[in-house]
FILUMNU-850208 format. One record per residue (C-alpha): residue in one letter; x, y, z. Coordinates in nm, 3 decimals, m for minus. Example, Ala and Ser with C-alpha at 12.3 -4.5 7.8 and 13.67 -1.06 7.14 Angstrom:
@type:A; X:1.230; Y:m0.450; Z:0.780
@type:S; X:1.367; Y:m0.106; Z:0.714
This chain:
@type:X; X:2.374; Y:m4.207; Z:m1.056
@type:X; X:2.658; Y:m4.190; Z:m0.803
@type:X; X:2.950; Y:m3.918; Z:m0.870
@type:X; X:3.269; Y:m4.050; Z:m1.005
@type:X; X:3.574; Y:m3.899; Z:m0.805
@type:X; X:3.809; Y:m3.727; Z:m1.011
@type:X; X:4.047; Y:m4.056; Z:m1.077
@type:X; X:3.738; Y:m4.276; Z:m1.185
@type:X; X:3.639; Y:m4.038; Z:m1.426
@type:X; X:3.956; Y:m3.968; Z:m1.600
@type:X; X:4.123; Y:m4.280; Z:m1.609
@type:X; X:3.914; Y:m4.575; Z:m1.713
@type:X; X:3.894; Y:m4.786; Z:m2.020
@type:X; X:3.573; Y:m4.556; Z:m2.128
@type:X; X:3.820; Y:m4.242; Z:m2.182
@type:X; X:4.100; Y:m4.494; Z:m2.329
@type:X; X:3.871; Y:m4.587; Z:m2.605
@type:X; X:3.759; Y:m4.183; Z:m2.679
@type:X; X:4.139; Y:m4.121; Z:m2.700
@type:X; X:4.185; Y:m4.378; Z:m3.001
@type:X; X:3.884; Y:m4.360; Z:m3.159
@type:X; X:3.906; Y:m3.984; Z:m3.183
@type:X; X:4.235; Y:m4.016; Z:m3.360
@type:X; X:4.080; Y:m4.273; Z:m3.595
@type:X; X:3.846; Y:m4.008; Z:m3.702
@type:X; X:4.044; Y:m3.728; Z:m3.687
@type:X; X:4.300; Y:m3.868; Z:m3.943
@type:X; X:4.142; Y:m3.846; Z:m4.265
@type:X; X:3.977; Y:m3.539; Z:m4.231
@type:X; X:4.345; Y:m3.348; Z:m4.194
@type:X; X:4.420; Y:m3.541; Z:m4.480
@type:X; X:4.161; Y:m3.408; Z:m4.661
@type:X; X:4.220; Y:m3.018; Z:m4.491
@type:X; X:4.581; Y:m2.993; Z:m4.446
@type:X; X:4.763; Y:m3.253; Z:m4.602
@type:X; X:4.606; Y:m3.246; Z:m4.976
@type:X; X:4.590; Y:m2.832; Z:m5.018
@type:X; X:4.958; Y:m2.803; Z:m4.893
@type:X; X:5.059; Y:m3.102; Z:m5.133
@type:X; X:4.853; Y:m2.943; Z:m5.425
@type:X; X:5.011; Y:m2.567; Z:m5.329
@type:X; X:5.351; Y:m2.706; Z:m5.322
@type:X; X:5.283; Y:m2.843; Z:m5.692
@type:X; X:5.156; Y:m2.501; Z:m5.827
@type:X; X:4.767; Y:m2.557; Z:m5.834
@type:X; X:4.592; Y:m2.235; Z:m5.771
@type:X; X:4.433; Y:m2.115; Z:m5.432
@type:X; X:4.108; Y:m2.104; Z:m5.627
@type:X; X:4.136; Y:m2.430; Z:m5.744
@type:X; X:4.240; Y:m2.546; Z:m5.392
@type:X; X:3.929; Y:m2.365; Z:m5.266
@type:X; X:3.708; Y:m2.572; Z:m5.426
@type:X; X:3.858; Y:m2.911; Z:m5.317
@type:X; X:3.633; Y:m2.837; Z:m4.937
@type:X; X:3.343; Y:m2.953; Z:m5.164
@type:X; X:3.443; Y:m3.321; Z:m5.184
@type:X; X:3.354; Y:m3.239; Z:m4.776
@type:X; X:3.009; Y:m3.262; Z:m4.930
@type:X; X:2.991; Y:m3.639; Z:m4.773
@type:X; X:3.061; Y:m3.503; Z:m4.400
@type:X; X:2.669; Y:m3.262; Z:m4.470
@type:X; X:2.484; Y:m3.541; Z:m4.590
@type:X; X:2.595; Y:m3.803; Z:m4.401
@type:X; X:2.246; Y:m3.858; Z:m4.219
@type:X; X:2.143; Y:m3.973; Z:m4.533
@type:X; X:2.282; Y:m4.327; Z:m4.505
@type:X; X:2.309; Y:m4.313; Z:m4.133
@type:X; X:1.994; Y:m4.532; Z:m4.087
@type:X; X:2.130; Y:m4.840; Z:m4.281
@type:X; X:2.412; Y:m4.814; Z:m4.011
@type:X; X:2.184; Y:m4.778; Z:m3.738
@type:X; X:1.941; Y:m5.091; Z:m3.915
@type:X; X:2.225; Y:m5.328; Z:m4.064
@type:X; X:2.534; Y:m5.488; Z:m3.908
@type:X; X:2.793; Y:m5.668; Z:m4.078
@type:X; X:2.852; Y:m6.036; Z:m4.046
@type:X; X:3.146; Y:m5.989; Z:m3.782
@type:X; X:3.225; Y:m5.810; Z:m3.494
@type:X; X:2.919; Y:m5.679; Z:m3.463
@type:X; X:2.648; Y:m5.367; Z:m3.533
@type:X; X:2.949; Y:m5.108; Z:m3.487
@type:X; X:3.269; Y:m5.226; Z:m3.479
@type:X; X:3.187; Y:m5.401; Z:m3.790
@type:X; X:3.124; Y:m5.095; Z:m4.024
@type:X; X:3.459; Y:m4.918; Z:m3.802
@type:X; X:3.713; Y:m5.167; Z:m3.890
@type:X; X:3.570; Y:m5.183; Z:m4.262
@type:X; X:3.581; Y:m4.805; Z:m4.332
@type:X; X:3.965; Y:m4.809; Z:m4.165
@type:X; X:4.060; Y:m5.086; Z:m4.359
@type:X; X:3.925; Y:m4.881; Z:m4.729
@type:X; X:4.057; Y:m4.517; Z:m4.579
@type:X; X:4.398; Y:m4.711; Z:m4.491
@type:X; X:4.391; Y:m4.778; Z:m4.837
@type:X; X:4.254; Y:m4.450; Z:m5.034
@type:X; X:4.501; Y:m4.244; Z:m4.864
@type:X; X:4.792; Y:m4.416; Z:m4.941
@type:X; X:4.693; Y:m4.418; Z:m5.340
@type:X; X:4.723; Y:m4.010; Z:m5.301
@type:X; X:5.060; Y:m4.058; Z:m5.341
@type:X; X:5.076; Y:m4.217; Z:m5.672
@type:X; X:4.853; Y:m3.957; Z:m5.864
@type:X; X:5.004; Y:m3.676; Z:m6.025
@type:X; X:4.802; Y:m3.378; Z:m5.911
@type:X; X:4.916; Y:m3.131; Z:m6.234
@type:X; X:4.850; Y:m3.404; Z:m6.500
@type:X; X:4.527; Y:m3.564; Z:m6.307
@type:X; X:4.368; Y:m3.338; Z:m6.099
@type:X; X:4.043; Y:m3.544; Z:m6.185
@type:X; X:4.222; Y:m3.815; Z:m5.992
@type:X; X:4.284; Y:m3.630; Z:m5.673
@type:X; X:3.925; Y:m3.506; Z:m5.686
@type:X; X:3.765; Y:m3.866; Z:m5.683
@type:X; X:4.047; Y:m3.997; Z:m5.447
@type:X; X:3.931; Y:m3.723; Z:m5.206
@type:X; X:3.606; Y:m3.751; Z:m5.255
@type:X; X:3.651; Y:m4.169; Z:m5.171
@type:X; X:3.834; Y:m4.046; Z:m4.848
@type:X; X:3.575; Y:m3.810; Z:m4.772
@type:X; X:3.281; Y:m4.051; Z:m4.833
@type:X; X:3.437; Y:m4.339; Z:m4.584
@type:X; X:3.559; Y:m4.108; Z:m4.308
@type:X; X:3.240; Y:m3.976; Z:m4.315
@type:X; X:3.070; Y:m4.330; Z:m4.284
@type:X; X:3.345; Y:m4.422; Z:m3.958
@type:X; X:3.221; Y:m4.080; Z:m3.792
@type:X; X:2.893; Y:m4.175; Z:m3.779
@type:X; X:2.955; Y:m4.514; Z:m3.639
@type:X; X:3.265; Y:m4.405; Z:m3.392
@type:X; X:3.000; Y:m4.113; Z:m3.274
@type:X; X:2.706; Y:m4.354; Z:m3.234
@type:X; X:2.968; Y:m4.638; Z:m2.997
@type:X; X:3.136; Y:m4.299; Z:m2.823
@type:X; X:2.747; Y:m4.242; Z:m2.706
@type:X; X:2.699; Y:m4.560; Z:m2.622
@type:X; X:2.952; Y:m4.627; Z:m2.446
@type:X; X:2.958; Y:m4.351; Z:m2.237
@type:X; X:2.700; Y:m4.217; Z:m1.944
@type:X; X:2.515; Y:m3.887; Z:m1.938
@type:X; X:2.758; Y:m3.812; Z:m1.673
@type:X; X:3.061; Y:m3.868; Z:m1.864
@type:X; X:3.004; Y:m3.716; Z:m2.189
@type:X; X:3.165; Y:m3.344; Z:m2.157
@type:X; X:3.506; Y:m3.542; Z:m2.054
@type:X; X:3.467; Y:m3.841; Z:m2.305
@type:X; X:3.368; Y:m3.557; Z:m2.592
@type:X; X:3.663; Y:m3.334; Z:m2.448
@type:X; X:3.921; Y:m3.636; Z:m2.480
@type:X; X:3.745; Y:m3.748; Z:m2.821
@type:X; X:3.771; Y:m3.406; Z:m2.978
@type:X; X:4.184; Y:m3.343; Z:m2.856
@type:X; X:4.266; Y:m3.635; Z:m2.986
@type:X; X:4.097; Y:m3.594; Z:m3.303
@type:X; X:4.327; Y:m3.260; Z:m3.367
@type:X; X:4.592; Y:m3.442; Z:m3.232
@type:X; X:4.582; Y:m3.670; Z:m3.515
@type:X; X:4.601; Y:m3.339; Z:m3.772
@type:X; X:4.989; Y:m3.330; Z:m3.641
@type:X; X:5.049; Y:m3.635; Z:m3.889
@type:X; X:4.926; Y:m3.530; Z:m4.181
@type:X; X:4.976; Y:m3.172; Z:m4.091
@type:X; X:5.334; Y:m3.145; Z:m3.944
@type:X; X:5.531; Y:m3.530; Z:m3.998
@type:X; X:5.394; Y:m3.506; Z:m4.361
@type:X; X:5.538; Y:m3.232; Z:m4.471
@type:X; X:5.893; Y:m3.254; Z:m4.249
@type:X; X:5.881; Y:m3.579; Z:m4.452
@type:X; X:5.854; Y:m3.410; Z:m4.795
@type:X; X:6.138; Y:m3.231; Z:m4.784
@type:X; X:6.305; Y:m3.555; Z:m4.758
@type:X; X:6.087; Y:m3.802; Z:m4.928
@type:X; X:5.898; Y:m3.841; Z:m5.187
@type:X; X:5.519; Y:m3.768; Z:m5.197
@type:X; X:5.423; Y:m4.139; Z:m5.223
@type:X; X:5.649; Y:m4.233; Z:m4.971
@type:X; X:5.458; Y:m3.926; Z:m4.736
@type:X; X:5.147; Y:m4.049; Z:m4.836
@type:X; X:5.237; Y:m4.438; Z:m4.727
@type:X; X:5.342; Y:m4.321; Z:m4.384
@type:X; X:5.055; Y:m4.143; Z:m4.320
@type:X; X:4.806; Y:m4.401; Z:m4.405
@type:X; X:5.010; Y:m4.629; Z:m4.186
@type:X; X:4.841; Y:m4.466; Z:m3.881
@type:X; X:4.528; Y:m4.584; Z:m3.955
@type:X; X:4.653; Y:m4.910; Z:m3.853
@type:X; X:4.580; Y:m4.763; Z:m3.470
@type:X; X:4.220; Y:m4.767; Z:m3.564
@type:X; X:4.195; Y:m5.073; Z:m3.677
@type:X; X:4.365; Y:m5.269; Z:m3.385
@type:X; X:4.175; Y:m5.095; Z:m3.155
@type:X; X:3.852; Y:m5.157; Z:m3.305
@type:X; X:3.971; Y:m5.578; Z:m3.334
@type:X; X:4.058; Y:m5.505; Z:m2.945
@type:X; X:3.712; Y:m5.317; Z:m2.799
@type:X; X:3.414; Y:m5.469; Z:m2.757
@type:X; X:3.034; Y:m5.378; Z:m2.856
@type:X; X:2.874; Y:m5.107; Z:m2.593
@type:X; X:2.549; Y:m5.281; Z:m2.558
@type:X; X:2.223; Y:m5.059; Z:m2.495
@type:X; X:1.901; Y:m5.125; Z:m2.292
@type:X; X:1.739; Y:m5.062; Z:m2.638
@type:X; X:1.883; Y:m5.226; Z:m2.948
@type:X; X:1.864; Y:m5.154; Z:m3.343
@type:X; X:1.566; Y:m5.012; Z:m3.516
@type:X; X:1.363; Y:m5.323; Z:m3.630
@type:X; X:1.299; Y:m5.152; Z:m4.028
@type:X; X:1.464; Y:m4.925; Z:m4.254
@type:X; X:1.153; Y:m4.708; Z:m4.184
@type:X; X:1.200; Y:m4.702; Z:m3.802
@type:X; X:1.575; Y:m4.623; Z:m3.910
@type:X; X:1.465; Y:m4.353; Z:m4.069
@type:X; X:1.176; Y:m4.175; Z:m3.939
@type:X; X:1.162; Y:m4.255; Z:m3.558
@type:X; X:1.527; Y:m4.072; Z:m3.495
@type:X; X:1.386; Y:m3.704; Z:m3.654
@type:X; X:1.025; Y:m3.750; Z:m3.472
@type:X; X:1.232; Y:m3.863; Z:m3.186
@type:X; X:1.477; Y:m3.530; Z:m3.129
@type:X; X:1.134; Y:m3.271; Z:m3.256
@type:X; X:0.901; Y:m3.435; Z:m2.991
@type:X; X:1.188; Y:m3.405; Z:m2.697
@type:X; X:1.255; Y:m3.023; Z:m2.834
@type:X; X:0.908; Y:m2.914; Z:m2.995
@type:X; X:0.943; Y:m2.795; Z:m3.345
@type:X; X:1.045; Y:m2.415; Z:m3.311
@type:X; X:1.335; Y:m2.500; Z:m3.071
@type:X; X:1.451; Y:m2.778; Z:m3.271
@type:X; X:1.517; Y:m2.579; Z:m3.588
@type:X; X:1.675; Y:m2.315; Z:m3.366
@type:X; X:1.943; Y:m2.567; Z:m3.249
@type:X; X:1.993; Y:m2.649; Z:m3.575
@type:X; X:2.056; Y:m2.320; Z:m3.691
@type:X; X:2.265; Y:m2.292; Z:m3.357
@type:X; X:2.492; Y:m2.626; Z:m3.500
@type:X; X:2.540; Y:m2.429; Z:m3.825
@type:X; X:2.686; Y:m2.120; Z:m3.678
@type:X; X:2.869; Y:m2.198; Z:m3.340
@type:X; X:3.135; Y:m2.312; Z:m3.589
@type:X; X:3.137; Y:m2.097; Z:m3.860
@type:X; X:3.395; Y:m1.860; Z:m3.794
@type:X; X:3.686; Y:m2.066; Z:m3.700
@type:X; X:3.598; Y:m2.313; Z:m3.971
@type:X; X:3.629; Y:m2.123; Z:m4.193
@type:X; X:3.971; Y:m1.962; Z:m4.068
@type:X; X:4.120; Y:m2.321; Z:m4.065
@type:X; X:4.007; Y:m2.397; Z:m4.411
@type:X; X:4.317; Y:m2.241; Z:m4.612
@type:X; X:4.589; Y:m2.292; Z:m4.296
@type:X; X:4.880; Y:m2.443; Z:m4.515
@type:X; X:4.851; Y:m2.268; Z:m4.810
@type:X; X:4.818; Y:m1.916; Z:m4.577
@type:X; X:5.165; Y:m2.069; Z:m4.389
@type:X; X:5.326; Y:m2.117; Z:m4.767
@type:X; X:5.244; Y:m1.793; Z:m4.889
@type:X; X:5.397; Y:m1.617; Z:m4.542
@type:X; X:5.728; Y:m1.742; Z:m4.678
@type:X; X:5.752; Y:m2.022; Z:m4.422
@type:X; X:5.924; Y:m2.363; Z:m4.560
@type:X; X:5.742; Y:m2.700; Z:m4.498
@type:X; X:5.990; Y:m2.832; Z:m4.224
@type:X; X:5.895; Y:m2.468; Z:m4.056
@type:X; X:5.526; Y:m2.562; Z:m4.073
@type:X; X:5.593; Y:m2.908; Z:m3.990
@type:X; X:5.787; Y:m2.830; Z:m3.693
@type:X; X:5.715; Y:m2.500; Z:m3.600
@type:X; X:5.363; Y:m2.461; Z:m3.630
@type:X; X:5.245; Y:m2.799; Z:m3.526
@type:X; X:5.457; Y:m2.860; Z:m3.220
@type:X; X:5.381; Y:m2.571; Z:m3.053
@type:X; X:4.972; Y:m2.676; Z:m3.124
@type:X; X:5.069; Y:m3.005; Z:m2.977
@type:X; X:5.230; Y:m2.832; Z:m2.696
@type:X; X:4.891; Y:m2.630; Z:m2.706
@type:X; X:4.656; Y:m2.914; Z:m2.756
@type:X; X:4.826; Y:m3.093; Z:m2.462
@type:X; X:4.719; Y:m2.806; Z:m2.253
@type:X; X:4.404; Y:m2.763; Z:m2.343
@type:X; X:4.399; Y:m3.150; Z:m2.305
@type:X; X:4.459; Y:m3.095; Z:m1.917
@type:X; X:4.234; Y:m2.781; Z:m1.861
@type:X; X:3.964; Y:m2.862; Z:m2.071
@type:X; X:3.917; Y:m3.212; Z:m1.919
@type:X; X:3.912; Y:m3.058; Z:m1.544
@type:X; X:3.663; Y:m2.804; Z:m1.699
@type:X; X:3.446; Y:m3.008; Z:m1.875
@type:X; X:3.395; Y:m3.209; Z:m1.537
@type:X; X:3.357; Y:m2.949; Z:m1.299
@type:X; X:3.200; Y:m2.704; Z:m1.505
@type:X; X:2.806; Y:m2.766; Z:m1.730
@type:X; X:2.842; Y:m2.820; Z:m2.082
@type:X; X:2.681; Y:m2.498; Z:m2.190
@type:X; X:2.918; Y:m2.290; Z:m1.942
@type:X; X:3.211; Y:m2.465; Z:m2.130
@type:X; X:3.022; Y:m2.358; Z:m2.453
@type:X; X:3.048; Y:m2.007; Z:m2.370
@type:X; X:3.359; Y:m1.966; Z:m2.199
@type:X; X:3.525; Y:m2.143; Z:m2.504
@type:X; X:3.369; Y:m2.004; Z:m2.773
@type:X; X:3.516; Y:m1.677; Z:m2.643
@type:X; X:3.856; Y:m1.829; Z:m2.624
@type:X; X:3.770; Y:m1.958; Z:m3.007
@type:X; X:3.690; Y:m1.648; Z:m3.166
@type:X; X:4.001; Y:m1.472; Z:m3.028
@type:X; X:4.236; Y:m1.745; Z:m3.123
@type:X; X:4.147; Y:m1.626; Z:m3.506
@type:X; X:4.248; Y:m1.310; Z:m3.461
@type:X; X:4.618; Y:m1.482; Z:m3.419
@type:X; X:4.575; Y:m1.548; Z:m3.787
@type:X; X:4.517; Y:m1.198; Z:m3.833
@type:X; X:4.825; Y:m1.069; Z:m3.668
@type:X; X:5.055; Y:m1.304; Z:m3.870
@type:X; X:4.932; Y:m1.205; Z:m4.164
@type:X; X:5.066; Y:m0.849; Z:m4.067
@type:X; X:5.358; Y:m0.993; Z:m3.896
@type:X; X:5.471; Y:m1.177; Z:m4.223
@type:X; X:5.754; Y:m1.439; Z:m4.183
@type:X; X:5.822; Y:m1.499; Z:m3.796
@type:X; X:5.855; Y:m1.815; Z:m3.683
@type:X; X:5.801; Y:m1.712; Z:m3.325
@type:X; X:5.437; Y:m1.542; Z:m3.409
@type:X; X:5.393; Y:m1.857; Z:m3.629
@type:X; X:5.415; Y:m2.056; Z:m3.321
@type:X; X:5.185; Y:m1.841; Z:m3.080
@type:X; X:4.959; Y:m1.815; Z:m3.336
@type:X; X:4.892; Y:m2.183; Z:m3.461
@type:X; X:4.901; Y:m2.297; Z:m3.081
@type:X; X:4.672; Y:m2.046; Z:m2.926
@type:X; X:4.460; Y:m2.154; Z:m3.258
@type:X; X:4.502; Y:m2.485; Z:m3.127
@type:X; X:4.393; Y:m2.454; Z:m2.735
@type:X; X:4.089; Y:m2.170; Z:m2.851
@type:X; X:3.946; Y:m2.396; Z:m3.129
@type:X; X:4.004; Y:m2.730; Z:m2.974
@type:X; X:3.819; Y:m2.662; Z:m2.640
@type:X; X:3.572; Y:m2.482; Z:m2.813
@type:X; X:3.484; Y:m2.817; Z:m3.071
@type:X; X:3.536; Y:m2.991; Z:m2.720
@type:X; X:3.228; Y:m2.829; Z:m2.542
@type:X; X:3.018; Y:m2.811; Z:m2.893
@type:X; X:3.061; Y:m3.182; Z:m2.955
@type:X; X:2.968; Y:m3.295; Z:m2.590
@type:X; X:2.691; Y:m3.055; Z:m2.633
@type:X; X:2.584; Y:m3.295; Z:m2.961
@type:X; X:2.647; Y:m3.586; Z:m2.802
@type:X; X:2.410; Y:m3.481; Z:m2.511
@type:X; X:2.103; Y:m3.355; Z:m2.765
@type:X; X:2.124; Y:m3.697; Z:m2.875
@type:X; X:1.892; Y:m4.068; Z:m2.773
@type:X; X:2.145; Y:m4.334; Z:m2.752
@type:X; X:1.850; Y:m4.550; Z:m2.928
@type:X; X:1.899; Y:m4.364; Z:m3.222
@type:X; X:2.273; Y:m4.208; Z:m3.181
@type:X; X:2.409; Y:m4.312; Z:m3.557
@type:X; X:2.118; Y:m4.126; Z:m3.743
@type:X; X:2.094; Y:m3.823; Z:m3.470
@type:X; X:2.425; Y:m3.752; Z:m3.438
@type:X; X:2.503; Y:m3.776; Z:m3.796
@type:X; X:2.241; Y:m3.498; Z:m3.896
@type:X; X:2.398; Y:m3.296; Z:m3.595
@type:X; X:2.759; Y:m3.307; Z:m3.712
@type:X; X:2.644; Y:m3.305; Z:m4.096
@type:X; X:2.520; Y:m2.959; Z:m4.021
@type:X; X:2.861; Y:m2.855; Z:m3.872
@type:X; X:3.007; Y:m2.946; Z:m4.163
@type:X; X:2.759; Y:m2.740; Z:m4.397
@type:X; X:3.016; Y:m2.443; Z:m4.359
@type:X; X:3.324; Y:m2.622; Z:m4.397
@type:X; X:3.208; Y:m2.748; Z:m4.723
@type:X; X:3.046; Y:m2.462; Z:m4.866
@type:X; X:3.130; Y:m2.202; Z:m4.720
@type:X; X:3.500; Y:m2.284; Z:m4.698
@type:X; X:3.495; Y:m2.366; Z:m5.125
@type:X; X:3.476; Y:m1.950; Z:m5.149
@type:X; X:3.744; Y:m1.890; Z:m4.946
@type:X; X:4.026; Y:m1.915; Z:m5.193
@type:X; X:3.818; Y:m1.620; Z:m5.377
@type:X; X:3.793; Y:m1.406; Z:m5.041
@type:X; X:4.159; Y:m1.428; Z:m4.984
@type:X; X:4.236; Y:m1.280; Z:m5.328
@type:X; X:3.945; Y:m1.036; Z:m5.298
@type:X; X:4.093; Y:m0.858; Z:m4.935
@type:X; X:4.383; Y:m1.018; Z:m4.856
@type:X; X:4.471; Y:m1.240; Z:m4.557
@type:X; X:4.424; Y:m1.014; Z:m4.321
@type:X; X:4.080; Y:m0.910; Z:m4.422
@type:X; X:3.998; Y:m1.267; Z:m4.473
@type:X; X:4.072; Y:m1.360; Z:m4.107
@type:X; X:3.867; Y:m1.024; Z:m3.976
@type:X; X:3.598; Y:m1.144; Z:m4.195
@type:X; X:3.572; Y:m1.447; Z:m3.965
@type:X; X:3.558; Y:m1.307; Z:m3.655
@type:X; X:3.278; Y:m1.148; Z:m3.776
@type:X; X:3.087; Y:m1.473; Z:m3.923
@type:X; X:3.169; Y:m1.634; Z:m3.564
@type:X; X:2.978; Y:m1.399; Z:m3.334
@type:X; X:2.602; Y:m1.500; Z:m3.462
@type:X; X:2.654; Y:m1.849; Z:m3.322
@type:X; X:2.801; Y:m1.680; Z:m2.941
@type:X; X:2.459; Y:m1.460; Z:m3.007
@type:X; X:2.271; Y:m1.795; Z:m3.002
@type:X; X:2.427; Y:m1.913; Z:m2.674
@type:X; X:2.137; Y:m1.729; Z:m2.448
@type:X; X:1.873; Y:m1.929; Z:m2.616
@type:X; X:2.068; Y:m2.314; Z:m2.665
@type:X; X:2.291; Y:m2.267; Z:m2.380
@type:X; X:2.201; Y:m2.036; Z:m2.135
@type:X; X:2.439; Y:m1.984; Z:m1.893
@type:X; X:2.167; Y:m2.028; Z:m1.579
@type:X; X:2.120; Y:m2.367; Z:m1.648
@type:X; X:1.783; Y:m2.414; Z:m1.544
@type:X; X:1.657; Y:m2.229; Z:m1.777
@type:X; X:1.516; Y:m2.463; Z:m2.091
@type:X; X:1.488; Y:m2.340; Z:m2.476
């Protein structure tokens, strides 16, 4: 395959599409993570209770499960992907906005199944944006199209996560929760604007091809032992940090900052952040191997937690507010940046719905269980011990890198 020059391989339709589908994507999951705990904190529900809401993530682990039928089936317009992306927009579009007419004191219930409706469909666009994304692009271009995929997924956690709650001083919640759905409208016209990435190889021909051929597919490429260790690899790598982002608006609340602080504060200096690590980790992710990028920003990723840890001493200061939550932002976001294109390149384009869905549903495994005991950590050791604690949990996964990812790239698992 010839090179691309610098200028063909950032700007082309290819990265265009990564850009808006990764803020498709992104959207509901902040909703779920940032949006939803602040709202319910701001009502008076209890961190414990709020804890426990990262289990309606449970549809982000077992998403593989109904991967296949994606991967098999294809609606009767617009084809085998774009089909099942503009109908999950269309129902999320919807979901999110009814937030905002449930009262969360009187009907917790209510919140739970809304989020757990939310959870289920943005779940169901992942695997089908994931599955085009590796379509559409070549082996060549998948650290940059991951890179560009994964900053504009967090770039989408500024609406739910900094215009929401400016809004909310000002509005009311249903009014917040209207806006924000609003944006899911960018989804939707760009998946009525794209067009199908067709494949050499097309859809599995039965629901047991669907099924089995992706799994016997990824062991007989990797051989048994080091397929389960990149699993275990997929489980960990993210641990740490996920697990530090799980409680971020409720941990800004109880520091004493106000929601137009955390709305403006905190989440323009991660855009300022995330537009920087936009710029370096695009050059990087070309000019540097995927499993260099892994390790240089997984270091980066581990010490942006420990920004968490110094606020929590600080206390009230909007200036360490602002280094904090942006170095948070440039750490973690090139570090998801590498780890995703490192995903997307584990994966057969043949079978890219079911593959990387069982790849990204184990990332998820500690956001959603892990993350439902943090509430009880926090008021076990405090916020500062809390943050410590996962610096710890992230350096296992780094520990894995000279096995998955060794730095000499020749070297194979």
């Amino acid at each position: 395959m010839t090179k691309l020059s610098m200028k063909e391989a950032i700007f082309n339709r290819r990265m265009l599409i990564c850009l808006f589908t990764g803020f498709s994507s992104g959207l509901p999951l902040f909703v779920l993570y940032q949006l939803v705990p602040g709202w319910l904190r701001s009502e008076g529900v209890s961190l414990a209770e709020i804890g426990l809401f990262s289990l309606i993530g449970i549809p982000y682990v077992w998403k593989f499960v109904w991967s296949p039928a994606l991967d098999r089936f294809s609606l009767p317009f617009l084809g085998r992907r774009r089909g099942w992306m503009l109908l999950t927009q269309i129902i999320l579009f919807i979901t999110i906005a009814l937030f905002g007419f449930v009262d969360p004191v009187l009907s917790i219930w209510s919140v739970a199944y809304l989020a757990a409706a939310v959870a289920f469909f943005s779940a169901s666009q992942d695997i089908v944006v994931d599955a085009y994304r590796r379509e559409l692009l070549s082996d060549q271009e998948l650290g940059l199209g991951n890179s560009l995929n994964v900053q504009a997924y967090r770039v989408a956690g500024l609406v739910p996560g900094s215009l929401a709650f400016i809004l909310a001083d000002h509005l009311p919640w249903n009014s917040v929760f209207l806006i924000v759905a609003a944006f899911m409208l960018i989804g939707i016209v760009v998946t009525l604007c794209i067009s199908e990435a067709h494949i050499e190889n097309n859809a599995p021909k039965t629901m047991k091809d669907a099924i089995t051929l992706p799994f016997k597919d990824f062991i007989n490429r990797e051989g048994l032992k080091s397929a389960l260790f990149i699993l275990a690899f997929l489980v960990l790598y993210k641990l740490g940090d996920s697990m530090a982002t799980a409680l971020q608006t409720p941990f800004f609340i109880d520091m004493g900052f106000t929601k137009t602080q955390i709305g403006v504060v905190a989440k323009s200096s991660g855009l300022i952040a995330m537009m920087v690590g936009l710029a370096i980790g695009g050059i990087i992710m070309l000019k540097l191997s995927i499993n260099r990028a892994l390790w240089l920003f997984g270091v980066v990723q581990i010490v942006s937690i420990l920004g968490f840890a110094a606020l929590a001493e600080i206390g009230n200061n909007v200036y360490a507010l602002a280094f904090a939550m942006g170095f948070e932002y440039l750490g973690v976001g090139l570090g998801t940046a590498a780890f995703v294109a490192y995903m997307a390149k584990q994966t057969n384009p043949t079978f890219a719905a079911t593959q990387f869905a069982l790849f990204s549903a184990l990332t998820a495994l500690p956001r959603t269980f892990a993350n439902a005991t943090t509430g009880f950590i926090v008021e076990q050791i405090g916020w500062t011990g809390f943050y410590i604690f996962c610096v710890v949990l992230a350096i296992p996964g780094m520990l894995m890198l000279f096995k998955v990812a060794p730095w000499n790239e020749k070297q194979k698992i």
